[in-house]
ROLUMKOL-836317 format. One record per residue (C-alpha): residue in one letter; x, y, z. Coordinates in steps of 0.2 Angstrom, whole numbers, always signed. Example, Ala and Ser with C-alpha at 12.3 -4.5 7.8 and 13.67 -1.06 7.14 Angstrom:
BEGIN
site mimar=A	x=+62	y=-22	z=+39
site mimar=S	x=+68	y=-5	z=+36
END
This chain:
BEGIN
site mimar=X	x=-41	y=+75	z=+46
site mimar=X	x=-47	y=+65	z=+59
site mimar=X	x=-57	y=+48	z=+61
site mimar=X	x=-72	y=+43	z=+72
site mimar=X	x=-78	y=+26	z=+76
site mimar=X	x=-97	y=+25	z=+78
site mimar=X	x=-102	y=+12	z=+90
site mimar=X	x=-122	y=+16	z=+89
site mimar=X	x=-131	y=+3	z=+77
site mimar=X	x=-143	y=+15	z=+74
site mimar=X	x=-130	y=+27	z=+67
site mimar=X	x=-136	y=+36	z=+49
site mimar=X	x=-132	y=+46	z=+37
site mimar=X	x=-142	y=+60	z=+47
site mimar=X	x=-136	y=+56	z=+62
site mimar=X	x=-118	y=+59	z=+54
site mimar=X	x=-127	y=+78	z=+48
site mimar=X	x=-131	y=+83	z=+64
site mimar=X	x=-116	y=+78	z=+75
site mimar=X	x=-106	y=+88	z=+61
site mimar=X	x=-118	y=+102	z=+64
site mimar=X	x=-114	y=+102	z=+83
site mimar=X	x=-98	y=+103	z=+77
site mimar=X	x=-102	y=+119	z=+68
site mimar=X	x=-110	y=+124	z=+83
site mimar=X	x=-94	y=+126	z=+93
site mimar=X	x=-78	y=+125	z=+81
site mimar=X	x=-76	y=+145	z=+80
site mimar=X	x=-70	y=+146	z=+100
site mimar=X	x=-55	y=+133	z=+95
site mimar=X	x=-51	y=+143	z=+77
site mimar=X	x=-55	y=+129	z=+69
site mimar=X	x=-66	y=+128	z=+51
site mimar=X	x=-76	y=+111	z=+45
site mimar=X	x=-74	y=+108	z=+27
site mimar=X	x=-81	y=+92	z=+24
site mimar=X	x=-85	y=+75	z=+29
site mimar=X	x=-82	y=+59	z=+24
site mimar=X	x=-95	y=+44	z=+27
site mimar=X	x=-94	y=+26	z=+26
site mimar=X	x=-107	y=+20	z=+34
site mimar=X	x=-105	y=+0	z=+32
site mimar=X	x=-89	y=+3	z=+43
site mimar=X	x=-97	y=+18	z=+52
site mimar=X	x=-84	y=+28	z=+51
site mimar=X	x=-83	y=+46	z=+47
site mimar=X	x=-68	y=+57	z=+43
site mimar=X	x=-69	y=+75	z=+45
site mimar=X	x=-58	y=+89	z=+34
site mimar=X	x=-53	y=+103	z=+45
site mimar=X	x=-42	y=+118	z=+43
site mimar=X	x=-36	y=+121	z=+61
site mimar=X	x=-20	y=+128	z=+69
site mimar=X	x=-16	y=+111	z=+76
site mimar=X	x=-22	y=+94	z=+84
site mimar=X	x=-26	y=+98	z=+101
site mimar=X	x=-40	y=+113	z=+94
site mimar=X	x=-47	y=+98	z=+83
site mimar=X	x=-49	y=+88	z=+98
site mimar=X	x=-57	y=+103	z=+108
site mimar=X	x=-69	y=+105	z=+96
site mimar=X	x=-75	y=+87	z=+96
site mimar=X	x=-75	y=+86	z=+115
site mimar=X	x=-84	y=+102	z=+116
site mimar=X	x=-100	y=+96	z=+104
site mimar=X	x=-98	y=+77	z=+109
site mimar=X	x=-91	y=+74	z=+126
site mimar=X	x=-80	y=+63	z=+117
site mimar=X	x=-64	y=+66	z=+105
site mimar=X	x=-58	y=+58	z=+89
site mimar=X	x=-49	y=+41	z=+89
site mimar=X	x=-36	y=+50	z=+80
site mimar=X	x=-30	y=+65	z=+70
site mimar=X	x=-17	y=+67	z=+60
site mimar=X	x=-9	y=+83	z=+50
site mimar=X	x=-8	y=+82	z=+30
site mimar=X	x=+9	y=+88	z=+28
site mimar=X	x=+4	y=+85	z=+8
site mimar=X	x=-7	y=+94	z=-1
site mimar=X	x=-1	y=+85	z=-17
site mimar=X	x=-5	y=+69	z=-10
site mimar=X	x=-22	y=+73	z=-3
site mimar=X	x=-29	y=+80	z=-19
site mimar=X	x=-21	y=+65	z=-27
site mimar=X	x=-31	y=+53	z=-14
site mimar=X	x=-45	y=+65	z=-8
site mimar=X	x=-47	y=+81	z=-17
site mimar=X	x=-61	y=+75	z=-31
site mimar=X	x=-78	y=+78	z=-29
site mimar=X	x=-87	y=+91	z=-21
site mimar=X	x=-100	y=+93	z=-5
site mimar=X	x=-118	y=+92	z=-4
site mimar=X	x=-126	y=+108	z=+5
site mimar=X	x=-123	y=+98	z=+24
site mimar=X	x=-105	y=+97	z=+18
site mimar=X	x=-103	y=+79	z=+17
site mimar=X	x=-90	y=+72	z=+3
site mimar=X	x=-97	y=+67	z=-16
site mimar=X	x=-90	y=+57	z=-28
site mimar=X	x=-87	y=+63	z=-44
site mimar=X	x=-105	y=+53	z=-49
site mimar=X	x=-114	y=+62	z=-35
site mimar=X	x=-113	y=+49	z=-23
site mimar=X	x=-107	y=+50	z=-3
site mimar=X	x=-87	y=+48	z=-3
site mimar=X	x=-83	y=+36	z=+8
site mimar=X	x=-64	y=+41	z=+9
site mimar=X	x=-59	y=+23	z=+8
site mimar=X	x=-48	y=+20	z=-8
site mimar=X	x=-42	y=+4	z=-19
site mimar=X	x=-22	y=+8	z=-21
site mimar=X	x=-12	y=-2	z=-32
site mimar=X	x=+7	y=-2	z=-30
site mimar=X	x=+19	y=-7	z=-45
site mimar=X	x=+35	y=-10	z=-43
site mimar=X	x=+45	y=-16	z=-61
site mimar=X	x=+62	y=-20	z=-62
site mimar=X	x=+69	y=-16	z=-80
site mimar=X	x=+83	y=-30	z=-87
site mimar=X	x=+82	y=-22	z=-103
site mimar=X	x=+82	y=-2	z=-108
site mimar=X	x=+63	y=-1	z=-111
site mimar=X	x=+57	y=+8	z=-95
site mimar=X	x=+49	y=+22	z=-103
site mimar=X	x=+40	y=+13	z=-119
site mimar=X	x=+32	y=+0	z=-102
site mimar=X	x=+28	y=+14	z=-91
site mimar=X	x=+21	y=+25	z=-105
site mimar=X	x=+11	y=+10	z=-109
site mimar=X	x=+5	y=+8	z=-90
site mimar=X	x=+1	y=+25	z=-86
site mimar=X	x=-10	y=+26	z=-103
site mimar=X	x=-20	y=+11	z=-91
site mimar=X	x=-20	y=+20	z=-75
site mimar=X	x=-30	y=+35	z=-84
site mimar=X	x=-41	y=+24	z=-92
site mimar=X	x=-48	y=+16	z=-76
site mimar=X	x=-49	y=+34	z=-68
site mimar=X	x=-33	y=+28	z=-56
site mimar=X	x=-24	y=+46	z=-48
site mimar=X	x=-3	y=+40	z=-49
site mimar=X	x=+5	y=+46	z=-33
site mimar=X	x=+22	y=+52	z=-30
site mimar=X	x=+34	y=+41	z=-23
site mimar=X	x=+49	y=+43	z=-17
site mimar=X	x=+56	y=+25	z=-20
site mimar=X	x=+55	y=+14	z=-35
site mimar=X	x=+35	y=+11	z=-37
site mimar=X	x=+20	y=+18	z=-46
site mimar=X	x=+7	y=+20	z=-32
site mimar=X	x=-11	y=+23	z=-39
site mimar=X	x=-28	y=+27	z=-30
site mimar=X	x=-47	y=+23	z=-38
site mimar=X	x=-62	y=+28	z=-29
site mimar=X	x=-71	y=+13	z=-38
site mimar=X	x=-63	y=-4	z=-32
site mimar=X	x=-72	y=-12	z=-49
site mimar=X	x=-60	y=+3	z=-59
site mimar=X	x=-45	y=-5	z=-48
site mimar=X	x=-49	y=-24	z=-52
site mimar=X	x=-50	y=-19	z=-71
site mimar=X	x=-35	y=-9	z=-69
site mimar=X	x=-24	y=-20	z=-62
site mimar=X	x=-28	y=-35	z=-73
site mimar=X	x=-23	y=-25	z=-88
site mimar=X	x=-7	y=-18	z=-81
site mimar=X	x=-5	y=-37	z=-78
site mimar=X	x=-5	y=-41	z=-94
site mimar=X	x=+4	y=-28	z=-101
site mimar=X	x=+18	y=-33	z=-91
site mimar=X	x=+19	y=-50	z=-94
site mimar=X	x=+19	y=-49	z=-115
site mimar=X	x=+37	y=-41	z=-107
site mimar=X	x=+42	y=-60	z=-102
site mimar=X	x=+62	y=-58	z=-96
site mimar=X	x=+64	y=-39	z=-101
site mimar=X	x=+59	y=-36	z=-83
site mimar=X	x=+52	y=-44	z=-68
site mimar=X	x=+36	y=-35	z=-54
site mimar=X	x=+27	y=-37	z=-40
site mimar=X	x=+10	y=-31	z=-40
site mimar=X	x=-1	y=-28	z=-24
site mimar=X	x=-18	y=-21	z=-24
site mimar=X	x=-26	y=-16	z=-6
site mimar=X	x=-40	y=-5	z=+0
site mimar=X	x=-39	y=+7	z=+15
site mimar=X	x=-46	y=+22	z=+24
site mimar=X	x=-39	y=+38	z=+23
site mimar=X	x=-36	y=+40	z=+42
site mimar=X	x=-32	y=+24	z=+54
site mimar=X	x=-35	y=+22	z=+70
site mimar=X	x=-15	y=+23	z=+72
site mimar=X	x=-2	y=+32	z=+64
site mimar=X	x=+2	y=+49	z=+55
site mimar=X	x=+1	y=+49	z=+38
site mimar=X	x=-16	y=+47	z=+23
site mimar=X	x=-18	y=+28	z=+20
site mimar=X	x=-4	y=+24	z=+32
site mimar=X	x=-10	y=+6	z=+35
site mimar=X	x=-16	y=+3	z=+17
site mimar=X	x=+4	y=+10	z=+10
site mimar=X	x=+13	y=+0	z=+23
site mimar=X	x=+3	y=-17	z=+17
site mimar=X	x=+7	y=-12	z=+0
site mimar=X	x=+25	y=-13	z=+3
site mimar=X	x=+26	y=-28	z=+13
site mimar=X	x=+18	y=-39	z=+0
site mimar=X	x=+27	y=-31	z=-14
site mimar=X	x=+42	y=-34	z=-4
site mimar=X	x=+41	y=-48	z=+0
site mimar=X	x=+26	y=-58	z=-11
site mimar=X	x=+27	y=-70	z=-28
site mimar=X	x=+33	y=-60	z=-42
site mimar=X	x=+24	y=-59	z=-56
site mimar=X	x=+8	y=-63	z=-46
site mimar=X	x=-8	y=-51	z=-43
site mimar=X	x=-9	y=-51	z=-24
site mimar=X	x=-27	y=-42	z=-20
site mimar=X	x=-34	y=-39	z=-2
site mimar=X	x=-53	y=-47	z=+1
site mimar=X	x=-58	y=-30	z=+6
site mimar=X	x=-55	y=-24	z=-12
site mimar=X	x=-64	y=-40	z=-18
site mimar=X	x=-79	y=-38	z=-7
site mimar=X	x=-82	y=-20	z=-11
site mimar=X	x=-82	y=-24	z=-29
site mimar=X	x=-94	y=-36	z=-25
site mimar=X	x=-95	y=-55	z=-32
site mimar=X	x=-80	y=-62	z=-25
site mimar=X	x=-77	y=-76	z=-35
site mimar=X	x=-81	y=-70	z=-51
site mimar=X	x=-70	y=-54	z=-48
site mimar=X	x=-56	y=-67	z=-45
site mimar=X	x=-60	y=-77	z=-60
site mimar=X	x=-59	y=-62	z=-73
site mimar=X	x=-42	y=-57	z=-67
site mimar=X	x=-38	y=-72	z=-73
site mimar=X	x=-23	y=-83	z=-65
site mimar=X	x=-9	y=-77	z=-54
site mimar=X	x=-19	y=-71	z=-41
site mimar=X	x=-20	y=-72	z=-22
site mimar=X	x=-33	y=-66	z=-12
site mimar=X	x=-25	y=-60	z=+6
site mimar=X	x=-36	y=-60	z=+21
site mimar=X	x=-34	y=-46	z=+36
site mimar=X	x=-24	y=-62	z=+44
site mimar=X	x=-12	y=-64	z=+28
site mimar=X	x=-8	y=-46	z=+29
site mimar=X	x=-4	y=-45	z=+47
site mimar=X	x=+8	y=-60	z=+44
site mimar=X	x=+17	y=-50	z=+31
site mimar=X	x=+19	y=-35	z=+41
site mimar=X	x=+27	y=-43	z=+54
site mimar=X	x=+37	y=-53	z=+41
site mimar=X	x=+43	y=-38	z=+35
site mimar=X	x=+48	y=-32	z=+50
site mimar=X	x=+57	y=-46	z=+56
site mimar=X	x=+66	y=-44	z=+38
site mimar=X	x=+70	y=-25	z=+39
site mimar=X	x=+78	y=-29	z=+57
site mimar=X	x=+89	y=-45	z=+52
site mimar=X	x=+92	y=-44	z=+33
site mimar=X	x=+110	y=-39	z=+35
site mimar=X	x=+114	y=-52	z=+49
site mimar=X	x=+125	y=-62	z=+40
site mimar=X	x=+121	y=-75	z=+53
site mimar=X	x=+101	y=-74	z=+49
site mimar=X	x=+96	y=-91	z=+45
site mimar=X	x=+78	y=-98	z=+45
site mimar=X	x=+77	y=-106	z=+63
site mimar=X	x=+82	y=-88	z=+67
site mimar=X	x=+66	y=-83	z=+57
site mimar=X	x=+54	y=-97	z=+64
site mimar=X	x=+59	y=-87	z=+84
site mimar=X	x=+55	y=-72	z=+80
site mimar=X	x=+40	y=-76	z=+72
site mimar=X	x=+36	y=-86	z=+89
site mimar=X	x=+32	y=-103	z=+78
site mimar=X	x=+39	y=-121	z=+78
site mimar=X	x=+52	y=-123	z=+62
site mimar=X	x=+36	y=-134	z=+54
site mimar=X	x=+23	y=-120	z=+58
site mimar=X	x=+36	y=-106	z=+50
site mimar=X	x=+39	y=-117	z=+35
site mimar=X	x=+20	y=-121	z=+32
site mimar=X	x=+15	y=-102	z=+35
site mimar=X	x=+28	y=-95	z=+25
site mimar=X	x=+27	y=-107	z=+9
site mimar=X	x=+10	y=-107	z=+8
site mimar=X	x=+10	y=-86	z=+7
site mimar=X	x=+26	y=-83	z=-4
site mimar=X	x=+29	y=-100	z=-13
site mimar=X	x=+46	y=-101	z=-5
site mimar=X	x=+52	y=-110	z=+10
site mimar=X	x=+62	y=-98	z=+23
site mimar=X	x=+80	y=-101	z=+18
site mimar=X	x=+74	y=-97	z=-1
site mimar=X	x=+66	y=-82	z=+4
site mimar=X	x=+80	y=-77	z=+15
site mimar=X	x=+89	y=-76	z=+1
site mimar=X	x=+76	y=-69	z=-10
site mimar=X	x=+74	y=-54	z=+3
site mimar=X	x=+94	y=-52	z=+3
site mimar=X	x=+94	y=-52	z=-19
site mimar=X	x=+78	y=-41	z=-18
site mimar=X	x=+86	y=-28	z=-7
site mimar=X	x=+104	y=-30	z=-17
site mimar=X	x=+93	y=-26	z=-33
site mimar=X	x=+85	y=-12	z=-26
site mimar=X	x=+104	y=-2	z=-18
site mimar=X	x=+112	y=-7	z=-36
site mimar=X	x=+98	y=+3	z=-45
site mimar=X	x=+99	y=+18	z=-32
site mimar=X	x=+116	y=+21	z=-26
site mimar=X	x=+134	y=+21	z=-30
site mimar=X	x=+141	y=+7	z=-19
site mimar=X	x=+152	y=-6	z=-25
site mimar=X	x=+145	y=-25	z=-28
site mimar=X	x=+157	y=-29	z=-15
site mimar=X	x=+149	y=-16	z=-4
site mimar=X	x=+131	y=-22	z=-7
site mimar=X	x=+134	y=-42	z=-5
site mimar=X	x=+142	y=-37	z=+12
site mimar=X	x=+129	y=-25	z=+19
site mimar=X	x=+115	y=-38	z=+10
site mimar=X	x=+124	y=-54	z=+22
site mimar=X	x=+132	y=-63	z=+8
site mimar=X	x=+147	y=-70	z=+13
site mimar=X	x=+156	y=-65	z=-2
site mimar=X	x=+155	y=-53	z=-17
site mimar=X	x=+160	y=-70	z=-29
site mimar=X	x=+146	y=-79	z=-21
site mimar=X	x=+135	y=-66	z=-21
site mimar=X	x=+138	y=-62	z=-40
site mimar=X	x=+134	y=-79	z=-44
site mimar=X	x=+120	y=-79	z=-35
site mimar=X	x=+113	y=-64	z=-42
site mimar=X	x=+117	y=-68	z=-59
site mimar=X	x=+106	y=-87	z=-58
site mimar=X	x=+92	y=-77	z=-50
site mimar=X	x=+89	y=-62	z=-63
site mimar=X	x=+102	y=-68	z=-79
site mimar=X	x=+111	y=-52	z=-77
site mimar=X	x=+127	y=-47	z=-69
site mimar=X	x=+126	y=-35	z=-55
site mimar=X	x=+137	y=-24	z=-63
site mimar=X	x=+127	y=-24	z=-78
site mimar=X	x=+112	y=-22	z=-71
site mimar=X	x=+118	y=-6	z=-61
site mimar=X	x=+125	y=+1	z=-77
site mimar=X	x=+109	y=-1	z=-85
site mimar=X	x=+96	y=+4	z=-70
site mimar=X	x=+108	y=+21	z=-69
site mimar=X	x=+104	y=+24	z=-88
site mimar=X	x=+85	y=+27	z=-87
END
């Protein structure tokens, strides 16, 4: 699947027809088929389906009809996740993506990422009740491979509605268990990257990572395609942060600084303010005003966050864990742990390998 950026203002729905059709044209001398097209054309951006051998025969074919190739292609290794993202709908008779409704697929999805963390033994009565939601609001629940319930909507309305019930759902759960919840739309194919939705998922984990728990983050993307900003806002209800493209670019590289540095023992937040490239004050003021935690607090939320995550999916010791996480003991690192979530590690370990 590949992505093209349309520079011409006068760009159309028929002047996406009949660039696919020169594609037609020539696509047999590369051995390469065209199956559909997706359109947005707000963005102008289209993103075309092929079956071909490999990348370079989907480049020829574009080069050949256009002079010009894609601004990038990438191979779905899936086809579980594609039919999960992509795969509904049919094709008019130019062979340009429909909705479900009829109307011209855009490719771009609403995703909402999930991520519960259980203190008491009632994982499958909550995820029962969420999944009963996500087919409700017409979401598609990919697989993931870590903790997480990832779910697509082709309607950002469906997504908005969505996410403020599993919302509330959660939170009738009070201290049983604790989430992050992100919502974030994205195309399926960015002008980087290898995978479907790779800039949308990556966000999605950075802010679930590392944003308020308990909090409905939601990118103004999502908001503005719904339509009716404010109001969308408003029937969500509280708890919720609107995160512009700046926001999510801060948390990415937040995220990455983290990933890198999280098991430096020595990792402190002057540390944090020089590789963000900001004065302690402009670190402090960024970071508080996007998480609700100054940096040492979120250092140490990052270290817990991670510790809670290794207890759940592995068989180290607590000693083990507070080392690799930078504590400087398994004592301290206990108490800790024990103040933040009311649980021991060790009980919370037992539990998490229960479910």
């Amino acid at each position: 699947m590949d992505i093209h950026v349309v520079e011409d203002e006068a760009f159309d729905e028929i002047a996406a027809m009949k660039g696919h059709h020169k594609d037609i044209a020539v696509q047999s001398k590369f051995g390469v088929t065209s199956l559909k097209y997706f359109l947005n054309l707000s963005e102008k951006k289209v993103f075309c389906l092929l079956d071909a051998p490999n990348k370079k025969a989907c480049e020829n074919v574009h080069l050949a009809a256009h002079g010009i190739g894609a601004c990038n292609v990438i191979e779905l290794s899936s086809e579980i996740d594609f039919k999960v993202f992509l795969g509904e709908g049919a094709k008019d008779e130019n062979d340009m993506a429909l909705t479900l409704t009829g109307e011209i697929d855009t490719g771009y999805r609403s995703i909402i990422m999930i991520c519960p963390v259980f203190f008491e033994d009632i994982q499958v009565h909550v995820l029962d009740k969420l999944y009963s939601f996500i087919e409700t609001y017409e979401g598609k629940r990919i697989a993931l491979p870590e903790a997480g319930i990832l779910v697509s909507f082709v309607n950002p309305s469906q997504s908005i509605a969505a996410v403020k019930a599993i919302r509330e759902c959660l939170d009738t759960f009070k201290d049983k268990l604790e989430y992050n919840l992100a919502l974030v739309t994205g195309k399926p194919v960015d002008e980087k990257g290898n995978e479907l939705f790779e800039e949308a998922k990556r966000a999605l984990v950075s802010i679930n990572d590392l944003g308020t728990t308990r909090t409905i983050h939601i990118d103004s993307v999502t908001l503005e395609l719904a339509g009716k900003i404010a109001k969308q806002q408003e029937s969500i209800g509280t708890n919720v942060r609107k995160l512009t493209s700046t926001d999510l670019a801060f948390y990415a590289k937040l995220w990455n600084i983290f990933n890198e540095q999280i098991q430096n023992a020595d990792f402190t937040s002057v540390q944090l303010s020089f590789e963000l490239g900001l004065s302690k004050t402009q670190s402090y003021r960024k970071i508080k005003a996007l998480t609700e935690m100054a940096p040492n607090q979120l250092i140490r939320e990052m270290r817990l966050r991670r510790s809670l995550r290794t207890l759940k999916n592995n068989n180290k010791t607590v000693a083990e864990i507070a080392y690799e996480f930078g504590f400087n003991s398994p004592t301290y690192f206990t108490r800790v742990f024990r103040k933040r979530y009311k649980i021991l590690p060790t009980e919370f370990a037992k539990l998490a390998n229960m479910a």
